[in-house]
N, CA, C and O atoms as a GROMACS GRO file, in nm:
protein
  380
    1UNK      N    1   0.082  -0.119   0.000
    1UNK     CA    2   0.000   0.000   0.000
    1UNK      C    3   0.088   0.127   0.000
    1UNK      O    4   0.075   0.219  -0.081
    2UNK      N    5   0.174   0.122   0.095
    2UNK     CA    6   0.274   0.251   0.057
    2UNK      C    7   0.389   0.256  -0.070
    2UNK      O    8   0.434   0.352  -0.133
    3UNK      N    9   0.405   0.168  -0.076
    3UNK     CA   10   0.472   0.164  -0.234
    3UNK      C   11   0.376   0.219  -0.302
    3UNK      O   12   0.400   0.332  -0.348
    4UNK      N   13   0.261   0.166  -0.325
    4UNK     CA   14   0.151   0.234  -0.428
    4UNK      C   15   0.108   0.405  -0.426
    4UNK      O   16   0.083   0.483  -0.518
    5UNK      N   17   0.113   0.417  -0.307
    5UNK     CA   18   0.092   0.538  -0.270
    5UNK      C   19   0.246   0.645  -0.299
    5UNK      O   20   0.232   0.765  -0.323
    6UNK      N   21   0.350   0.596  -0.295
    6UNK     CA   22   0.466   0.670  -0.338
    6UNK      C   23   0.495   0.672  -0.455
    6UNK      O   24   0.542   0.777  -0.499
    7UNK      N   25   0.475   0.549  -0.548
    7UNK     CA   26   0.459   0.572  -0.686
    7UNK      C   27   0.348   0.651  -0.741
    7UNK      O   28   0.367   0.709  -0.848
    8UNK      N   29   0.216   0.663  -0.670
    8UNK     CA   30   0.102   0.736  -0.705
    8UNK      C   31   0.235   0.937  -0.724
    8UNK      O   32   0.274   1.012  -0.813
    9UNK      N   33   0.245   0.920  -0.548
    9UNK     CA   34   0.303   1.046  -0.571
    9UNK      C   35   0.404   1.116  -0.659
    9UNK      O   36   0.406   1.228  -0.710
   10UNK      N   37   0.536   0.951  -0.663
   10UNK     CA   38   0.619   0.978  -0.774
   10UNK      C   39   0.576   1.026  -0.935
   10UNK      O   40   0.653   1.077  -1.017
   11UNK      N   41   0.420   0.993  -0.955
   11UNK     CA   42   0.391   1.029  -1.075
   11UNK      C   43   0.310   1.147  -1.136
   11UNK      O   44   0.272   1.193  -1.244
   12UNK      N   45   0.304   1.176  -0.955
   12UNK     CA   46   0.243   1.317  -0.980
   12UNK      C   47   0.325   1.443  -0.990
   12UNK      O   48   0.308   1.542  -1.061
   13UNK      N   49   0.434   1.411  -0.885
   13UNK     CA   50   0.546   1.472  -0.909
   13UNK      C   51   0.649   1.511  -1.030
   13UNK      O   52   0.733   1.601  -1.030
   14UNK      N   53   0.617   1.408  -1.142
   14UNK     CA   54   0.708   1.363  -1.285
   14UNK      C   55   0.596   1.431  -1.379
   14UNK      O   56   0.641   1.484  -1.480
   15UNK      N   57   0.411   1.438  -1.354
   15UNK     CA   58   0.371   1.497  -1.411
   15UNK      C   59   0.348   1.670  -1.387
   15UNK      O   60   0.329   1.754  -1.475
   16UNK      N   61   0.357   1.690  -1.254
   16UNK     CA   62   0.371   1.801  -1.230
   16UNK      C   63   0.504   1.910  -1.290
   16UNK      O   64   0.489   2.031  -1.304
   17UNK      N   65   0.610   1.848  -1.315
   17UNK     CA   66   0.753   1.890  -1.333
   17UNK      C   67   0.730   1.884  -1.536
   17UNK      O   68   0.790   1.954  -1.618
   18UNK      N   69   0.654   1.806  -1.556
   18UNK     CA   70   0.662   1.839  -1.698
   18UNK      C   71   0.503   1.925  -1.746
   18UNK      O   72   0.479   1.966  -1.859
   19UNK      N   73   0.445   1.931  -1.669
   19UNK     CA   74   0.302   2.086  -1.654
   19UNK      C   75   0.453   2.214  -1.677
   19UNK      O   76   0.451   2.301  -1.764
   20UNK      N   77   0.514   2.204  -1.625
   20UNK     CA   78   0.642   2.334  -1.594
   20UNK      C   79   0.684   2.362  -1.727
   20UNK      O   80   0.654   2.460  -1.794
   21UNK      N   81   0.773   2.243  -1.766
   21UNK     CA   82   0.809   2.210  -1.924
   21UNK      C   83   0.709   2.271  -2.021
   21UNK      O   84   0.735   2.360  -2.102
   22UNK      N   85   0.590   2.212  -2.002
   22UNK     CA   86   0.480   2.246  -2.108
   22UNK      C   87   0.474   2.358  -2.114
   22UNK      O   88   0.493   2.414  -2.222
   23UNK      N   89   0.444   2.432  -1.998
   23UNK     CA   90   0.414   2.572  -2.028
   23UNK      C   91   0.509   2.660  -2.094
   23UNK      O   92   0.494   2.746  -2.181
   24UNK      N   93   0.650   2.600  -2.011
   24UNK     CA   94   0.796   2.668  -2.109
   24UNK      C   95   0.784   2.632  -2.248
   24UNK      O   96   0.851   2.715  -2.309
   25UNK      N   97   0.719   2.532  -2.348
   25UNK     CA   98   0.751   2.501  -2.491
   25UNK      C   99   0.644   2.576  -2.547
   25UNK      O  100   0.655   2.654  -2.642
   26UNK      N  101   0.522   2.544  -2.477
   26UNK     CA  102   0.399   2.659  -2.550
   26UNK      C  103   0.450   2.781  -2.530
   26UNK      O  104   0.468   2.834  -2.640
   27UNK      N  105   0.488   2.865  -2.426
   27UNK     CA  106   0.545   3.007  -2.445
   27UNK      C  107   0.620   3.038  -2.576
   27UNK      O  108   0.582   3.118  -2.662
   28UNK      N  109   0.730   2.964  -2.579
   28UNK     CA  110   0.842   2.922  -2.664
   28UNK      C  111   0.747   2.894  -2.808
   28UNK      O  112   0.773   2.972  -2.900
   29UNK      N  113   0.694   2.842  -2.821
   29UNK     CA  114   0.621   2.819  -3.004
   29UNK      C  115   0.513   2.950  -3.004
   29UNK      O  116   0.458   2.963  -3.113
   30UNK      N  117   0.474   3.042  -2.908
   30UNK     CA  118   0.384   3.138  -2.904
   30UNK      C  119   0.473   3.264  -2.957
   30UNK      O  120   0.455   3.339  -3.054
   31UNK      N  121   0.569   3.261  -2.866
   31UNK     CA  122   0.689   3.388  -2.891
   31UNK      C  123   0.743   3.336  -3.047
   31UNK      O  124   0.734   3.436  -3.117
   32UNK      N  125   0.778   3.259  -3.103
   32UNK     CA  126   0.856   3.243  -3.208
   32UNK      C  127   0.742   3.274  -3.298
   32UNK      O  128   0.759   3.379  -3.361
   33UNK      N  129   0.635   3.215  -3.321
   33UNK     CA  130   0.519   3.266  -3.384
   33UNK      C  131   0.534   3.390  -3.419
   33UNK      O  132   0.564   3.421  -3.534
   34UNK      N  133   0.510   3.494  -3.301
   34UNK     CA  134   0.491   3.618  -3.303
   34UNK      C  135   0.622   3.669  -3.367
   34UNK      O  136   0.612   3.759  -3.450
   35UNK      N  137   0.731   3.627  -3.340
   35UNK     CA  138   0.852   3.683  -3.395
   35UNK      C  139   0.854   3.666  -3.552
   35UNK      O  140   0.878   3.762  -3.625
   36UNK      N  141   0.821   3.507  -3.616
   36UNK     CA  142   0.772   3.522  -3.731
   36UNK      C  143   0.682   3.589  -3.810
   36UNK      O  144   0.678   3.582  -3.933
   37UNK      N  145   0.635   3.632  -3.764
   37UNK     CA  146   0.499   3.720  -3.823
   37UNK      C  147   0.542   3.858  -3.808
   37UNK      O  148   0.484   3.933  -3.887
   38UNK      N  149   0.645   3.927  -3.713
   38UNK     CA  150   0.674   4.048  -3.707
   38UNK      C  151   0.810   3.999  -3.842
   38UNK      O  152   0.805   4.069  -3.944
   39UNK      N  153   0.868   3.941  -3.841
   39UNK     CA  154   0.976   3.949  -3.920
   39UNK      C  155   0.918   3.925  -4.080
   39UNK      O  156   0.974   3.994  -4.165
   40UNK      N  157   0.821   3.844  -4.123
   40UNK     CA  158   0.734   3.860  -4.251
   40UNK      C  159   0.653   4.016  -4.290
   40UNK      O  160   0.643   4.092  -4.387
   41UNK      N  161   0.600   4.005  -4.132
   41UNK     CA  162   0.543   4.226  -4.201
   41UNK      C  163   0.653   4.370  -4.178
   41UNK      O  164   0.636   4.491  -4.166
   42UNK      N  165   0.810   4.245  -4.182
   42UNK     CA  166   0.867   4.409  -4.210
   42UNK      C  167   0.925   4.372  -4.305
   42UNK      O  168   1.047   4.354  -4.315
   43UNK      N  169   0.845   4.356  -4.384
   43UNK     CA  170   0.909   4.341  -4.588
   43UNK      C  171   0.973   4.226  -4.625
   43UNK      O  172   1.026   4.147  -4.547
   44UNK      N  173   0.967   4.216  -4.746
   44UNK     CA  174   1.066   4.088  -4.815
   44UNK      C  175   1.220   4.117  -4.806
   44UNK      O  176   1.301   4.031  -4.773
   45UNK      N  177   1.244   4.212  -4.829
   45UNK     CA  178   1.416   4.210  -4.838
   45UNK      C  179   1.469   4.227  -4.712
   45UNK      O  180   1.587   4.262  -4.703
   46UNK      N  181   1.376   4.204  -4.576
   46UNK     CA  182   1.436   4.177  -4.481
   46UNK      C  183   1.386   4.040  -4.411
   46UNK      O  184   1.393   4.012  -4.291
   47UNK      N  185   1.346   3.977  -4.494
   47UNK     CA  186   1.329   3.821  -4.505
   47UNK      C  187   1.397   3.712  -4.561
   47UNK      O  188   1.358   3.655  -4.662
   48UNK      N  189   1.510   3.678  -4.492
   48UNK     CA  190   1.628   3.616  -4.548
   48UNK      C  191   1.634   3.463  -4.478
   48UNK      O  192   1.554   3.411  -4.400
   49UNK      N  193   1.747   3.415  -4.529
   49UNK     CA  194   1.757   3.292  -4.459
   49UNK      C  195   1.852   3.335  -4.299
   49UNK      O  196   1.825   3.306  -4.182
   50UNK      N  197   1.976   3.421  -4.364
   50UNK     CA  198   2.010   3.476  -4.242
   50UNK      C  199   1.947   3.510  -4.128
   50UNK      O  200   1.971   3.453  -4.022
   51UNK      N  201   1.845   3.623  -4.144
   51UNK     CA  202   1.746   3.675  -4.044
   51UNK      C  203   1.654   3.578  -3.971
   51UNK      O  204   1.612   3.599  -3.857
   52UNK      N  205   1.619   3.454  -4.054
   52UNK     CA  206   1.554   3.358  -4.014
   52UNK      C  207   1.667   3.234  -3.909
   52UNK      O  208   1.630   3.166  -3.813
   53UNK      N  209   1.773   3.240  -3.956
   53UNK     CA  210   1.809   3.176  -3.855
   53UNK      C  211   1.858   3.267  -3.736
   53UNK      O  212   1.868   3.202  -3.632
   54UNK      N  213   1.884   3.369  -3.726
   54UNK     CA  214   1.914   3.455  -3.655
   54UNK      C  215   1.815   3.423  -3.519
   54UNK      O  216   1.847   3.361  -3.417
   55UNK      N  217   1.649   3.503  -3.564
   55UNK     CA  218   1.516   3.465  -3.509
   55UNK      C  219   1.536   3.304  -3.446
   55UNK      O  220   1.515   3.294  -3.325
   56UNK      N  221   1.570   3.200  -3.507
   56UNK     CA  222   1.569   3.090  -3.454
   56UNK      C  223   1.652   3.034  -3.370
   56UNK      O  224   1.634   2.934  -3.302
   57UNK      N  225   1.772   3.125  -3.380
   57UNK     CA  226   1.858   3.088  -3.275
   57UNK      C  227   1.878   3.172  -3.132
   57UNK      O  228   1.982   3.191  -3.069
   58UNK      N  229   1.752   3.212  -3.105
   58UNK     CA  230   1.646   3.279  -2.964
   58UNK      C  231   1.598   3.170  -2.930
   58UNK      O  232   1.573   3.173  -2.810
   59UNK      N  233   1.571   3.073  -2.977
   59UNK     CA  234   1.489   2.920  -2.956
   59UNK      C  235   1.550   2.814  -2.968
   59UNK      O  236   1.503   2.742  -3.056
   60UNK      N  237   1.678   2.756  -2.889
   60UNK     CA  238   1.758   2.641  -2.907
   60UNK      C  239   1.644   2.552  -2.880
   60UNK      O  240   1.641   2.465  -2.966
   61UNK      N  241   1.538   2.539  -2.787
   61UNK     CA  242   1.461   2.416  -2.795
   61UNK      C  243   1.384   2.374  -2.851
   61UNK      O  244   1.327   2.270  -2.819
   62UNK      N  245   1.358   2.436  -2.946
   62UNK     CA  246   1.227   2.483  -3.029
   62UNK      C  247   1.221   2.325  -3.135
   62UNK      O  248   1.332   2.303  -3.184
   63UNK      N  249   1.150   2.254  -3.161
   63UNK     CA  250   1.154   2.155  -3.233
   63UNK      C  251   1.184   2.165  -3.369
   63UNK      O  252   1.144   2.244  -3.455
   64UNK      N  253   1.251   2.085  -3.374
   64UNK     CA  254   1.351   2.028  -3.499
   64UNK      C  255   1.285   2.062  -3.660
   64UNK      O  256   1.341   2.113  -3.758
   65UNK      N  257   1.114   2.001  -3.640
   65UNK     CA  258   1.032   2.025  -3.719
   65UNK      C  259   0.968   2.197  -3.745
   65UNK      O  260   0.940   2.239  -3.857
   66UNK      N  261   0.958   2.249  -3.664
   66UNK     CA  262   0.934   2.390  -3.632
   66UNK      C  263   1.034   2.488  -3.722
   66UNK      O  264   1.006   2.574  -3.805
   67UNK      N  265   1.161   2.439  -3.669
   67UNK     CA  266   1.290   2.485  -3.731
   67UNK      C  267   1.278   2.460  -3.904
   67UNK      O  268   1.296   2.553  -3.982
   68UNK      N  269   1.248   2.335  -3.944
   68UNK     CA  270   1.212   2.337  -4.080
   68UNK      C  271   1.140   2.369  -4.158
   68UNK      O  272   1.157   2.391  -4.278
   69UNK      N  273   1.015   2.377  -4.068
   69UNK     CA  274   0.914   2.452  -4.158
   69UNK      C  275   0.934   2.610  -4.171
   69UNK      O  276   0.893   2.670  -4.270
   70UNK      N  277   0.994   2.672  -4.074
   70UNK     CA  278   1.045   2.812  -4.085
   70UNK      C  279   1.144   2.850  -4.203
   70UNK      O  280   1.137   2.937  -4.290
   71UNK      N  281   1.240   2.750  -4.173
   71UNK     CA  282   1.315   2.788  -4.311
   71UNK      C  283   1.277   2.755  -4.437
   71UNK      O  284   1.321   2.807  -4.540
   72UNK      N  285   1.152   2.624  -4.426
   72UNK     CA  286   1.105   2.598  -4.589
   72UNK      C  287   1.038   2.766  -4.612
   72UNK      O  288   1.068   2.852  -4.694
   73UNK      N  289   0.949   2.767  -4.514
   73UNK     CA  290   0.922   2.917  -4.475
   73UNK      C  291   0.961   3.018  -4.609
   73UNK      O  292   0.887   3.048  -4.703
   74UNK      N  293   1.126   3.065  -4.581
   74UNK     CA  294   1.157   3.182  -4.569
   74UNK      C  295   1.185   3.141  -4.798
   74UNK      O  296   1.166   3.210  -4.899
   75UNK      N  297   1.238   2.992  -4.773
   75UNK     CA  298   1.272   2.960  -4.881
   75UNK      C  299   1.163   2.932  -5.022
   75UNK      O  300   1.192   2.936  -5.142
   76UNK      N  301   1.048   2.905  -4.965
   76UNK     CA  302   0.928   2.906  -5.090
   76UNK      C  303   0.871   3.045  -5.093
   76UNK      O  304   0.804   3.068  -5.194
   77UNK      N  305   0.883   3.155  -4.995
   77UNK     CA  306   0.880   3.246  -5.020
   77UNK      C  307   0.957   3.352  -5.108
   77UNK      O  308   0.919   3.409  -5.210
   78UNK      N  309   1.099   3.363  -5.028
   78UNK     CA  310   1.175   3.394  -5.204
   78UNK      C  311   1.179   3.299  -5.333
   78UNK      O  312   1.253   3.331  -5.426
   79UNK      N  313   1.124   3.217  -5.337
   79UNK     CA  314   1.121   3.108  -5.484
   79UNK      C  315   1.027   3.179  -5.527
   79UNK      O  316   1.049   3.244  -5.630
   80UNK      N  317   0.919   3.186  -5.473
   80UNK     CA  318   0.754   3.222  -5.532
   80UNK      C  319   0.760   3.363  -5.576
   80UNK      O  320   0.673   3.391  -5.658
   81UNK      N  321   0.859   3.483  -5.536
   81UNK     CA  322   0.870   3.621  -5.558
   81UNK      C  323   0.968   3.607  -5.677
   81UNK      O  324   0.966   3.668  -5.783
   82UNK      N  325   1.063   3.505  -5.631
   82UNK     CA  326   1.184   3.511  -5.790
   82UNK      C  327   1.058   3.450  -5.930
   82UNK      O  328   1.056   3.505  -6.039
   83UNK      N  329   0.957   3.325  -5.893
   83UNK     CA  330   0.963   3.330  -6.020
   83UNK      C  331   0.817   3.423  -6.053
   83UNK      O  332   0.745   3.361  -6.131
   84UNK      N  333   0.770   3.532  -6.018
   84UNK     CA  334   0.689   3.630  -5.966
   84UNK      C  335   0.755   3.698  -6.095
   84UNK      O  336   0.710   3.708  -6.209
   85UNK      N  337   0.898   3.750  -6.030
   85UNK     CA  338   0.972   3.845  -6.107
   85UNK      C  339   1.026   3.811  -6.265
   85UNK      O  340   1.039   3.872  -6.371
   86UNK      N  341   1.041   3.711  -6.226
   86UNK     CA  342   1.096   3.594  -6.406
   86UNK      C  343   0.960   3.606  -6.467
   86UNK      O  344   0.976   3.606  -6.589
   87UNK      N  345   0.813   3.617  -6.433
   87UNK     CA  346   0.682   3.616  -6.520
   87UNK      C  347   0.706   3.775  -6.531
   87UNK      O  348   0.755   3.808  -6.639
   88UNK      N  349   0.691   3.833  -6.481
   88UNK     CA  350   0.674   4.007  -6.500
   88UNK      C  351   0.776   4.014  -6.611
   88UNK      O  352   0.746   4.007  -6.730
   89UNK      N  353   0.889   4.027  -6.569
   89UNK     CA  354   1.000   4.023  -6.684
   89UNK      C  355   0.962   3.984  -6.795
   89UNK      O  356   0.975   4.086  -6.863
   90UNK      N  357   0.914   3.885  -6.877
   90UNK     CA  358   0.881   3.783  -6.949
   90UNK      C  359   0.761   3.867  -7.050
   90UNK      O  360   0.766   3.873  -7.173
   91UNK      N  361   0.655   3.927  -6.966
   91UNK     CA  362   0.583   4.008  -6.945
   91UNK      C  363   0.573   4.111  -7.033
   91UNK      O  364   0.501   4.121  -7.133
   92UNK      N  365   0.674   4.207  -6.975
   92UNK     CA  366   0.740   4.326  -6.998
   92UNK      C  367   0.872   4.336  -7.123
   92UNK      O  368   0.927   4.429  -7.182
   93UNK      N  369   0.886   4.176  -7.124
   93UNK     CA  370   0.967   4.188  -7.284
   93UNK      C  371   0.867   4.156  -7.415
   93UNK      O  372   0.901   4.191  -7.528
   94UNK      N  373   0.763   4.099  -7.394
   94UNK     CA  374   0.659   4.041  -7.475
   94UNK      C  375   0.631   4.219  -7.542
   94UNK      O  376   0.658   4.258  -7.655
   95UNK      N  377   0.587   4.280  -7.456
   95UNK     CA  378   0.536   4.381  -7.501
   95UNK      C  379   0.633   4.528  -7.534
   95UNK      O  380   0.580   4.629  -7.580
   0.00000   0.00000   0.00000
């Protein structure tokens, strides 16, 4: 019965200590959020891969996956403006 009862506690204790954790990783994906979204509405040419890892390296814990989708992020965004600019061009020689 007291074994049961100390493992009861041991597991409240192991869940209590990662309630702590949790709240630190949700802060952590809330703030990077917001940092992404301020760093997208201050223009494209200050939307780099640099600047993006810059922003990401405020967040060493930040998941692995998080980290990639940010930089696919930053990277289908200048693709989609380069070939934006290659149609305009194209465009503008036609005529």
């Amino acid at each position: 019965f007291e074994e049961a009862i100390q493992r009861s506690r041991d597991g409240l204790i192991r869940n209590a200590a990662g309630m702590a954790d949790l709240n630190a990783q949700l802060e952590s994906l809330a703030n990077v959020g917001k940092d992404v979204k301020s760093l997208l509405d201050s223009g494209f040419d200050n939307v780099t891969p640099a600047a993006m890892e810059e922003l990401l390296a405020k967040y060493p814990d930040l998941p692995a996956e998080v980290r990639d989708r940010a930089r696919e992020l930053v990277a289908d965004m200048r693709r989609t403006v380069e070939e934006m600019r290659q149609e305009l061009e194209k465009l503008v020689g036609a005529y």
